[in-house]
VEXFI-604493 format. One record per residue (C-alpha): residue in three letters; x, y negated, z. Coordinates in steps of 0.25 Angstrom, whole numbers, plus 5000, padded with zeros to 4 digits. Each point is the difference from the previous one (the first is absolute). Layout:
N
alaXYZ/...
END
This chain:
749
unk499050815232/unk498850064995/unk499149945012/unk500649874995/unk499650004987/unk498650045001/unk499849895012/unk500549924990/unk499050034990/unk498950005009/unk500349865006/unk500049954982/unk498950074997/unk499149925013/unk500749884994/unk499350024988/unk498650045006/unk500149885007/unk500349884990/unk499049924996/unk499849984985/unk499649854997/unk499549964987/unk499049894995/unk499449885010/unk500749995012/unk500049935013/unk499850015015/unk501250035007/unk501050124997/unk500950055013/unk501250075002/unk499150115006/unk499550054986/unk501550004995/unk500250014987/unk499049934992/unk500150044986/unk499649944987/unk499650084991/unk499349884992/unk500049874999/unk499549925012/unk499449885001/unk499549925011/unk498849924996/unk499749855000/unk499749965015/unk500550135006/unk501350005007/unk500950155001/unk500849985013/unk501450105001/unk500250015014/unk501550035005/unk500550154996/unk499150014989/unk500750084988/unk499249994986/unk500650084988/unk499849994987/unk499750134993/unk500149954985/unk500149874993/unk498949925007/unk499849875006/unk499349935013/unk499349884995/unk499649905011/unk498749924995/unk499849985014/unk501249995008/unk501050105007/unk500649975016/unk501250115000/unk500849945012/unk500850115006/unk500849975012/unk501750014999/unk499750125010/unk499150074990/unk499949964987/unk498950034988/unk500550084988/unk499749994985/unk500650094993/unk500250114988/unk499450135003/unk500250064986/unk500750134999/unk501049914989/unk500849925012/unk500549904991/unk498549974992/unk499449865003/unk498549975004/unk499349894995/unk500149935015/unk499049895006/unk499449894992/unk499449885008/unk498949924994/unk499249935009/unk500249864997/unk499549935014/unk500250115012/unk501650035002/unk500650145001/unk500950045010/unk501450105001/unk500850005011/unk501150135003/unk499550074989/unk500850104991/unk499549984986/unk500750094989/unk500150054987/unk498949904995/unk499949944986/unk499749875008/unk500150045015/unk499349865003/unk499349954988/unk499549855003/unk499149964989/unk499549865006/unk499650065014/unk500649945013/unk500950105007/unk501150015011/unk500950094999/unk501150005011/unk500950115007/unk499850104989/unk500950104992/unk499850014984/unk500950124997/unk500250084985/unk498849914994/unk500149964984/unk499449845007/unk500249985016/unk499049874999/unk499249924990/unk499449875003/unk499149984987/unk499449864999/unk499949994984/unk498749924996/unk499849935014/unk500149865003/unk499950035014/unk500550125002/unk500150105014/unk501149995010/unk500850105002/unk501150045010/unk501250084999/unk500950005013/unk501050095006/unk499750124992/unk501050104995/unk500050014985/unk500950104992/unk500250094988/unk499049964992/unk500050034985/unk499649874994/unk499849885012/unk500050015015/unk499249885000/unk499349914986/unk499249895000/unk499149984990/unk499549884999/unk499549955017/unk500749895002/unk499450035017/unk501050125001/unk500949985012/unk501150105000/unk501049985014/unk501050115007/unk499850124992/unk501350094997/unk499850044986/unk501250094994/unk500150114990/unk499149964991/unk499949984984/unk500250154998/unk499850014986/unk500849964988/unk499049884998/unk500649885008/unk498949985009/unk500249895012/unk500050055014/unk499049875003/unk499549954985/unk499149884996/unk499250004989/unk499049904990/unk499350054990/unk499149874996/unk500349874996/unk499049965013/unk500550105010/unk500849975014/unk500950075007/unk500749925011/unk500350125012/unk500849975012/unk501150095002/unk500949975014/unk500950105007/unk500150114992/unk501150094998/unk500050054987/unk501250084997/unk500550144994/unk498849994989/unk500550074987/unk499549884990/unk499849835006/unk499649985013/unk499149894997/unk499549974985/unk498949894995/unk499750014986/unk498949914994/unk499550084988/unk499449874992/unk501149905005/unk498849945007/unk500749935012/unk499150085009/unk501050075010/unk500449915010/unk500350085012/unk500849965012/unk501250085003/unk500849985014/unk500750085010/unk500250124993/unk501250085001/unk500050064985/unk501350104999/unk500550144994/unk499050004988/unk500249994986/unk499949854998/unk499449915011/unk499049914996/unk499449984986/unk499249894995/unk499550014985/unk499149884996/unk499749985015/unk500349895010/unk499749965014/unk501049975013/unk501050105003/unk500749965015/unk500950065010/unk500150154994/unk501350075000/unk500250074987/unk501350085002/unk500550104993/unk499350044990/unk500450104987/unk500250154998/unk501450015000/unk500850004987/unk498649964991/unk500349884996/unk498449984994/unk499950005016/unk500249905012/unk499449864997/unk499649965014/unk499049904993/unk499650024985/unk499149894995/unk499449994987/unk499149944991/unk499749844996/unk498950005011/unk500950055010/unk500549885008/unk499950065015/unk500649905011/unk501250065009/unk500449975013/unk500950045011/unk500350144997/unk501050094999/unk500450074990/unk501350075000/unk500650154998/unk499350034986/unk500450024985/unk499649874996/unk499449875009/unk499049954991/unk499850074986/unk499249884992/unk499450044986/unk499049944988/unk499949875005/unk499650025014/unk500449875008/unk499950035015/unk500149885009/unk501450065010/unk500149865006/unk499549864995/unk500349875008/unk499549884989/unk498750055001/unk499849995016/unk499250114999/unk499950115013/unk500350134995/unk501249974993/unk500949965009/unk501050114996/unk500850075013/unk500250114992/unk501150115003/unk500650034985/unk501250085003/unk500850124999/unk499150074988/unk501150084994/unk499750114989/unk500550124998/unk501249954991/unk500249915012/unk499649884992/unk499449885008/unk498449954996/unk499449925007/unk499049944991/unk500050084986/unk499149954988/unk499650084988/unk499250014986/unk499549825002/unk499449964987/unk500049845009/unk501349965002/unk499549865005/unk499650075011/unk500749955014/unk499750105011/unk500149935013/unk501050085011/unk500349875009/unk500450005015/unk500450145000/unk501250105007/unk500850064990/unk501250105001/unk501149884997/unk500049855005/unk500449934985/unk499349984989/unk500950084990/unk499850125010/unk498649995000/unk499849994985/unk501150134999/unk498950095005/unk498949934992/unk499550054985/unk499249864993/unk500349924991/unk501549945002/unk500250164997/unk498950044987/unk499449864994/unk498650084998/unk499950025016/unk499549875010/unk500849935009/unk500050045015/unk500249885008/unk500650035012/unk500649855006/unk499949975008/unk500150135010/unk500250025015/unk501250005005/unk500450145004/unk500549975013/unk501049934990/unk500450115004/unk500550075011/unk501350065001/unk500050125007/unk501450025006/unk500750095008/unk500950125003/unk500150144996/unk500950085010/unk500450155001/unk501450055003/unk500850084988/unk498650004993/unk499850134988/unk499849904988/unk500549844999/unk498449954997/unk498750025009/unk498649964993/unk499249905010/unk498549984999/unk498849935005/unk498950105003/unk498749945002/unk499650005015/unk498350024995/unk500150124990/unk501450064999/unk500449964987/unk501449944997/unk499949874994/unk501449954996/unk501150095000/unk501749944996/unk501250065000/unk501049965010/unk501550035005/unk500250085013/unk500949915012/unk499849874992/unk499149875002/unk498750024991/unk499149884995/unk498650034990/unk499149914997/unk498350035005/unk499049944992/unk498950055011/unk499449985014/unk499650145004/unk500150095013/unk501050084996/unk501150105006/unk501349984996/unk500850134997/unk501350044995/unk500450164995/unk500950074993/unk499650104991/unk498950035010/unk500950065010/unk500649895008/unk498949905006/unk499849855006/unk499249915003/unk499749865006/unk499750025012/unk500750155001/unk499550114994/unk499450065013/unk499249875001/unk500049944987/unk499449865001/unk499049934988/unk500349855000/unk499249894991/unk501149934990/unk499549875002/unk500549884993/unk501349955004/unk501550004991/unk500450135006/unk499650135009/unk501350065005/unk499750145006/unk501150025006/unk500750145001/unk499450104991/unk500650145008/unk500050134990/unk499850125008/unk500050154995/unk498950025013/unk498750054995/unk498949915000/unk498550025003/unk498750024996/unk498749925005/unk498750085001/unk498849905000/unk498550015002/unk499149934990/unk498649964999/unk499150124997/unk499250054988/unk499050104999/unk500450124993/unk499250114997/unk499049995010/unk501349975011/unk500449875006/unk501550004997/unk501149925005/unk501349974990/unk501250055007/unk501249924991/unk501450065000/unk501049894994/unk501650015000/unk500649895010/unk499449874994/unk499450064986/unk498850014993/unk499350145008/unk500350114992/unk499050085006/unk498549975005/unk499250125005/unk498549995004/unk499750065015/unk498950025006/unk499650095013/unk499550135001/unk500150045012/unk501150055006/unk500749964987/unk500349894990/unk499950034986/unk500349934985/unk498849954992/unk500749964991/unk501549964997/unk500649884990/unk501650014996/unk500949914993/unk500950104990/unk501449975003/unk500650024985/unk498949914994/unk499349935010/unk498750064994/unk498850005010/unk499350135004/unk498850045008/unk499650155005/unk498550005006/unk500150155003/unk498950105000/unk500250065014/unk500849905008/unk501050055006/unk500549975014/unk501249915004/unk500150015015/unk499350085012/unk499949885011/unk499250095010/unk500150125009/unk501450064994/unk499850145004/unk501150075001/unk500250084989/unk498749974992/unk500150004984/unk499649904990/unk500349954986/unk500549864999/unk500349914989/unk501550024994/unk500249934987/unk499249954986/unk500450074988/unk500949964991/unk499049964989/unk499249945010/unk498950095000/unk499950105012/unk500349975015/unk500650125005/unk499950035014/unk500850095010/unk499950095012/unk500349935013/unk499950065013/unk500449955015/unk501050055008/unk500450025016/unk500449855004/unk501449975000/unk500649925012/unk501649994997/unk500149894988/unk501349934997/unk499449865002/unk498949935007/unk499650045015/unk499650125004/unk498450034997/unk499150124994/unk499950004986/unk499250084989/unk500750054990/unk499350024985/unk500850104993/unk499949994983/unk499850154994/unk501050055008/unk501349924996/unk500449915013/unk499549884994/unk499249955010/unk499049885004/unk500049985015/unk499049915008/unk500949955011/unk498849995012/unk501149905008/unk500049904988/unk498750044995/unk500449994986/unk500350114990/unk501550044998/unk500650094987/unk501250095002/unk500750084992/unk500650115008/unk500850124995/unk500650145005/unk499150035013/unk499349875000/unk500649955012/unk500949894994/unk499649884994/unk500849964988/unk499249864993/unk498749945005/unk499149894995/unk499149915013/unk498949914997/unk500149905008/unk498749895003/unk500049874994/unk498749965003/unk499250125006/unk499050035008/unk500550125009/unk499450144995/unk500550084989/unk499949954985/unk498649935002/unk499149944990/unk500249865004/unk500249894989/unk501349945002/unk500850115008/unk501350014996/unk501250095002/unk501550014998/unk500750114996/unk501350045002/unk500950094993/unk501150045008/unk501350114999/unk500450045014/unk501550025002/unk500950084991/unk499249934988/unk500350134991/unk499450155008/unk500150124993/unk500450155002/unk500350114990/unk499950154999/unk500450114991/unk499050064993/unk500350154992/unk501149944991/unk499749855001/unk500049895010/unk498949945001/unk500049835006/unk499149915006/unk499949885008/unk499149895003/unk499649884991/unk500649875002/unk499249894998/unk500349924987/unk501250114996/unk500249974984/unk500650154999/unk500750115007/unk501450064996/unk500450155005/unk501650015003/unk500950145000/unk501149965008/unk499949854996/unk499750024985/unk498749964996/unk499250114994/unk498549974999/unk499549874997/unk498450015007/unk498749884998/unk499649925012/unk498750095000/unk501050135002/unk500350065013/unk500450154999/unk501050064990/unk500450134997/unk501450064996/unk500850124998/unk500850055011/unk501349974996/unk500950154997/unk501449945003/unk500150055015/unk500749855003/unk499149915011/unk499249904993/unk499449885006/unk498749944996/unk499449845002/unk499149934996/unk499949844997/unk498949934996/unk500349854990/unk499149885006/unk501149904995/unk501250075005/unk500150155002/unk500150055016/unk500450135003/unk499550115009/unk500850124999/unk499650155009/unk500850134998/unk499550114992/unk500850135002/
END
């Protein structure tokens, strides 16, 4: 331990000798090779010069200073080998000042960069940049794009960079109406109490512009708006276009205040902090000057549709005035608060009530006038508010009556709940209540890929198409969908395992693994990326069952989730077990592998390696045969299988887990035969139970001699009690209640 440590020491201590301390003008070309630059001032690159970063350079900031570009900057890392900027102070949460452009005529370039802890960590002030395929991570501002004062001011590019936790804004622009922001992932921003936008707009002067682009984003998770513009002098000056955005998860979606411009084919969807009723407009539109056009989105799932305030007059659809943005197409539907009150449109504090706010050729949750109005607050309901004019409307495939059959023999409750879960994100859309073995018919207002499910209680599943291949359909228009028969099972479904797009992480091109349950929004999405012989988390997002909070752990040391090369027999590692419960820490666990194993209970005959978990028999195994990875949980000597889970390929390229976009797996739980296993011994004066989970069990009942004794959670599967002192023979089962009770019953003597 000793030589350890002091080799340790030593290898810091060249690290320090080597740096190289920057301050003052700068330029030239800083490599990798010269690792770690560190600013111990303020550097500035001077007018005409450029500072080119070249991949694997690290730069840290050792105090509150800044790198100001007169000049320009090239930082183009590769996604192999990305350029840090980061904190070096020995606070790990203080900021640096970040990098300020300000050349006017000469354009900046980031590409895979890592910028954190910054103040700005790309300050834009009227200076052309690209900025694509970064990371902005813990900064108080990811971006600004500052134009105020320019009649013609620089182009600036923001495109497939990952944004997230900022304090204030992961991205505000001030003033450039030459900002292009597309397919960047901005999430977790707005940390502070201060309702800062993920994306915000802003005018400051009765002559300013500010008219960005912003396509294919996904904004989601932030803590305040995913998207505000706010025109301070009620100037008219925020025009933006806004399209193709998925905007979801965040505070409230989309905020206008005094601001305008032409909003089309985003999908706002639920959006609000569950139970805060001051939360969950999926568009709030303010102000006299606020008159933006609305087209063809979709805006469903959040607290409120449209929360309309001081006068603002937002064009939702207009047919009189032939004009092209206001066509309407919009989704308005199924925006329910947490009192479980329909809005679709709200409107609040109007001091105009001649106001008539134009929401014409539209989709609505109903198909009848009265319907429609019932979820609408104007002036038919408060004589101070406008009137919302909503006639005529598009004829929700009038509707379409969804019809069908729920089936299951001597089912546990009269009643199942069926929904429609969105085929694209997971989400489920309508839900209705309906009677088990007789003929069903619901209206749908909509014409979305969806799957068709049917549970009860989550315990008993069906689906359209089966629930082992449960099929997404397209409702299209017509008097009636029958579905046929709707068959409840109590057989476990499946989870889908899905590759993603990657996002640099960290300096580490990683690859979202998404683990969703059978047909629902992924509860899970870990980062992987290869290191070696192994795969290991960069980061990980979950979805909090009880709350359906978001949460993302980054951690320090990533820990590994697989080996996926050379499984030496009995080598030892530490693999990723589980995220603790305050969502803090990933713990990790010792794994080691094992002699291979050739006499399974399924499948044909093959060598296997087995990866056994600390010691308890729960094992993963990589079946060679199958080439695919196989989890066992195995009891007494290990030598007889009890339950097993199989991912199965969807759509797959042949090798083990690879970081490939688009490859999916299916996996399967299943209980091998039996369906209950357990054994018990006596322990001193007390007998002491165990037996192997079953998937989906509710909760576990102990019997003596038929008589229940110890009612046990779903999560249990041990107990311990005294031996019993009556010298008669006393026989001990188990049963476990997934809708009706089964019993398995083994002598104890």
């Amino acid at each position: 331990m000793k030589a350890i440590y002091f080799t340790i020491c030593f290898i810091l201590m060249m690290t320090a000798m080597t740096a190289i301390q920057v301050s003052g003008n700068q330029s030239g070309t800083w490599t990798s090779d010269n690792n770690p630059y560190e600013l111990i001032g303020d550097v500035t690159v001077p007018n005409g010069l450029t500072l080119t970063l070249e991949p694997g350079v690290l730069v840290s900031a050792m105090g509150n200073y800044q790198i100001i570009a007169q000049g320009n900057i090239i930082a183009n890392g590769t996604d192999a080998d990305s350029i840090r900027i980061v904190s070096g102070q020995a606070d790990v949460n203080a900021l640096w000042k970040g990098i300020r452009l300000e050349n006017t005529t000469v354009q900046s370039q980031f590409s895979f960069c890592l910028i954190q802890l910054g103040q700005y960590g790309i300050n834009s002030i009227n200076s052309p940049a690209s900025i694509t395929y970064c990371h902005f991570n813990k900064n108080q501002k990811g971006i600004q794009s500052y134009g105020i004062g320019s009649t013609n001011p620089a182009a600036v590019l923001i495109d497939h960079n990952l944004i997230e936790f900022s304090q204030h804004n992961g991205i505000l622009v001030a003033q450039n109406s030459n900002t292009t922001i597309t397919y960047n992932d901005i999430t977790a921003n707005g940390l502070t109490t201060q309702y800062y936008g993920a994306i915000q707009l802003s005018n400051q002067s009765a002559g300013g512009s500010n008219n960005p682009t912003i396509a294919y984003n996904h904004i989601h998770h932030n803590h305040k708006q995913g998207i505000v513009a706010w025109d301070i002098v009620s100037a008219n000056a925020i025009q933006p276009e806004v399209h193709h955005n998925l905007v979801e998860n965040n505070l409230s979606g989309i905020y206008f205040r005094h601001a305008s411009g032409y909003l089309h084919h985003n999908t706002v969807i639920n959006n609000f902090i569950t139970g805060d009723m001051n939360s969950g407009a999926g568009f709030m539109i303010s102000g006299s000057t606020a008159q933006p056009y609305l087209e063809d989105n979709i805006v469903t799932g959040n607290y409120t549709g449209f929360y309309l305030t001081e006068n603002a007059n937002p064009i939702l659809g207009d047919l009189s005035i032939f004009h092209a943005w206001a066509q309407g197409g919009n989704t308005i539907s199924n925006n329910i608060d947490a009192n479980n009150v329909t809005h679709s449109i709200f409107c609040y504090s109007y001091t105009n009530n001649a106001i008539t706010i134009k929401a014409e050729n539209n989709f609505w949750d109903y198909n009848s006038a009265t319907e429609i109005a019932g979820t609408i607050e104007d002036n038919s309901d408060n004589n101070t508010l406008p009137i919302v004019d909503f006639d005529p409307w598009q004829s929700n495939p009038i509707p379409i009556y969804l019809a069908g059959t729920v089936t299951m023999t001597n089912p546990p409750v009269p009643t199942a709940t069926l929904e429609l879960v969105s085929a694209q994100t997971g989400n489920v859309i309508n839900t209705w209540t309906v009677t088990i073995n007789q003929p069903f018919q619901v209206p749908v207002y909509h014409d979305s890929l969806v799957y068709i499910v049917v549970n009860i209680e989550n315990q008993f599943y069906g689906a359209f198409g089966g629930t082992d291949n449960p099929t997404p359909v397209q409702i299209i228009a017509d008097v009636q969908f029958n579905v046929g028969e709707l068959i409840l099972t109590d057989s476990p479904t499946f989870y889908i395992w899905k590759i993603g797009s990657p996002l640099m992480i960290n300096n580490h091109l990683s690859y979202p693994l998404s683990i969703g349950w059978f047909v629902y929004q992924p509860k899970y999405t870990k980062y992987l990326y290869r290191d070696g012989d192994f795969l290991r988390i960069s980061r990980i997002d979950a979805i909090e069952p009880s709350d359906s909070t978001f949460h993302t752990i980054n951690p320090a040391d990533p820990p590994i989730w697989k080996k996926i090369d050379n499984l030496n027999i009995e080598a030892t590692w530490q693999q990723y077990a589980y995220v603790s419960t305050d969502w803090t820490v990933v713990h990790t666990q010792t794994a080691h592998a094992i002699p291979s194993i050739t006499t399974f209970e399924h499948g044909p005959a093959s060598s296997y390696t087995a990866i056994d978990i600390n010691g308890t028999g729960s094992l993963q195994i990589y079946d060679e045969y199958l080439s695919s990875w196989i989890h066992y949980s195995l009891f007494d000597d290990n030598s007889t299988i009890k339950y097993y889970l199989t991912p199965m390929a969807i759509d797959w390229d042949g090798t083990l887990f690879p970081l490939i976009i688009g490859n999916k797996w299916k996996v399967n739980y299943e209980i091998l035969p039996d369906e209950i296993y357990h054994f018990g011994y006596k322990v001193s004066d007390s007998l002491f139970f165990y037996w192997a989970p079953v998937f989906s069990a509710l909760n576990y009942k102990l019997y003596d001699n038929g008589t229940p004794i110890l009612t046990l959670s779903g999560s249990t599967h041990s107990a311990t009690i005294p031996k019993p002192l009556d010298g008669n023979e006393h026989t001990y089962s188990i049963s476990y209640l997934f809708g009706q009770e089964v019993f398995c019953q083994h002598p104890i003597t």
